[in-house]
C-alpha positions in Angstrom: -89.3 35.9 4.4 -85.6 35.1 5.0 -83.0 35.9 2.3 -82.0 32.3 2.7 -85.2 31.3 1.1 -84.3 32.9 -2.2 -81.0 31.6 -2.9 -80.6 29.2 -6.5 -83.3 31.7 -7.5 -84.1 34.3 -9.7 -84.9 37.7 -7.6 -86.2 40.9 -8.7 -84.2 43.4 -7.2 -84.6 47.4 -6.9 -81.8 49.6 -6.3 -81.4 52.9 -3.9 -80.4 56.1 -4.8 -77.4 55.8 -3.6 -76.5 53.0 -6.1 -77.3 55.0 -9.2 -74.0 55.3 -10.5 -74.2 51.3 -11.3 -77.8 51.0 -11.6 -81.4 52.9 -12.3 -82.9 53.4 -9.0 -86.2 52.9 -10.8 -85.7 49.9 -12.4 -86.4 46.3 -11.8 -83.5 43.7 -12.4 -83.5 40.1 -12.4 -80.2 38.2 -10.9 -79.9 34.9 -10.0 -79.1 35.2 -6.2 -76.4 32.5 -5.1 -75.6 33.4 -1.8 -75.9 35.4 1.3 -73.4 36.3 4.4 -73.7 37.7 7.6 -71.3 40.9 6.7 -74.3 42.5 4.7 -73.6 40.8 1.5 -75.7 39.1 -1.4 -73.9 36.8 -3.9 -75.9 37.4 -7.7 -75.1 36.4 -11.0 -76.2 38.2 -14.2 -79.0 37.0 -16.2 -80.4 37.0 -19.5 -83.9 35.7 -20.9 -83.5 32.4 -22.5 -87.1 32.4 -24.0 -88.9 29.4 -23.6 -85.8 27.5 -22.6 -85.6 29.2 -19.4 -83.0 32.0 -18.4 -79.5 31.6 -18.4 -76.2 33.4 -15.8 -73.8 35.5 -18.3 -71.3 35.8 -15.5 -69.7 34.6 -12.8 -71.0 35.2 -9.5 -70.3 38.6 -8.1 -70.8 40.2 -4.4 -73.0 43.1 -3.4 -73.6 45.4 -0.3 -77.3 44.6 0.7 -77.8 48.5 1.8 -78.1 49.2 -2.1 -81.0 47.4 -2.4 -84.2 48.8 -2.0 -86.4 45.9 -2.5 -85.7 42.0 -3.3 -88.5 39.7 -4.3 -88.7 36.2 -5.7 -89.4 36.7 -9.9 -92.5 35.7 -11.0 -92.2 34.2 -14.8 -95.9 35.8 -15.1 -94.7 39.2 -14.1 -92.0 39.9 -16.8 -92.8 43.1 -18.5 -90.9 46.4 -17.6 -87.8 44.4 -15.9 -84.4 44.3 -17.1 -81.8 41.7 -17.3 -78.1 42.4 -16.6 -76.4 39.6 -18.6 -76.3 40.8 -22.3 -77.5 38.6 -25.0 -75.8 36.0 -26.9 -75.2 36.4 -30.2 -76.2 33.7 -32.6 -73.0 31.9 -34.2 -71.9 31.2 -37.9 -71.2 27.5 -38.6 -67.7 28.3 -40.0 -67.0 26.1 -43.9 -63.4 25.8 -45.0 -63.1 27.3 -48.3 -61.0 24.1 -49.7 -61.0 20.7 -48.3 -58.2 19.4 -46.1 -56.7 16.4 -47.8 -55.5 13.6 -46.0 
């Protein structure tokens, strides 16, 4: 399958050795692939598990050498245990109160 075919989707990628310093060769990450070049490059953004609402980028697209990946599959929504996402979770936020009322 063509690497064309996976962009504007999530991908499971594995990592080489070589790219330890930045990431777990025996991991599985999910990225949302956005684009591919003819210089040996894959465009991915960060994701994070949205739940049942779906997953969500954290981050603006960012380029890659495709000689430190291993392995790069579509992600399977049925498949998600052991794989780790690269965008960090949100955190929930306060509804903010004004201790006095503004007058007007």
């Amino acid at each position: 399958m063509s690497l064309l075919h996976l962009i504007h989707k999530n991908v499971i990628i594995k990592f080489t050795d070589s790219a330890g310093s930045q990431f777990n060769p025996e991991a599985s990450y999910i990225f949302r692939l956005t684009g591919v070049d003819g210089m040996g490059f894959l465009q991915i953004q960060d994701l994070k598990s949205g739940g049942e609402a779906g997953h969500e980028t954290t981050s603006m697209p960012y380029w890659i050498n495709k000689d430190l990946v291993r392995e790069i599959h579509e992600f399977d929504e049925a498949k998600t245990k052991g794989l780790l996402f690269t965008g960090l979770p949100t955190k929930p936020g306060k509804a903010k109160t004004s201790a006095k009322p503004k007058s007007a």
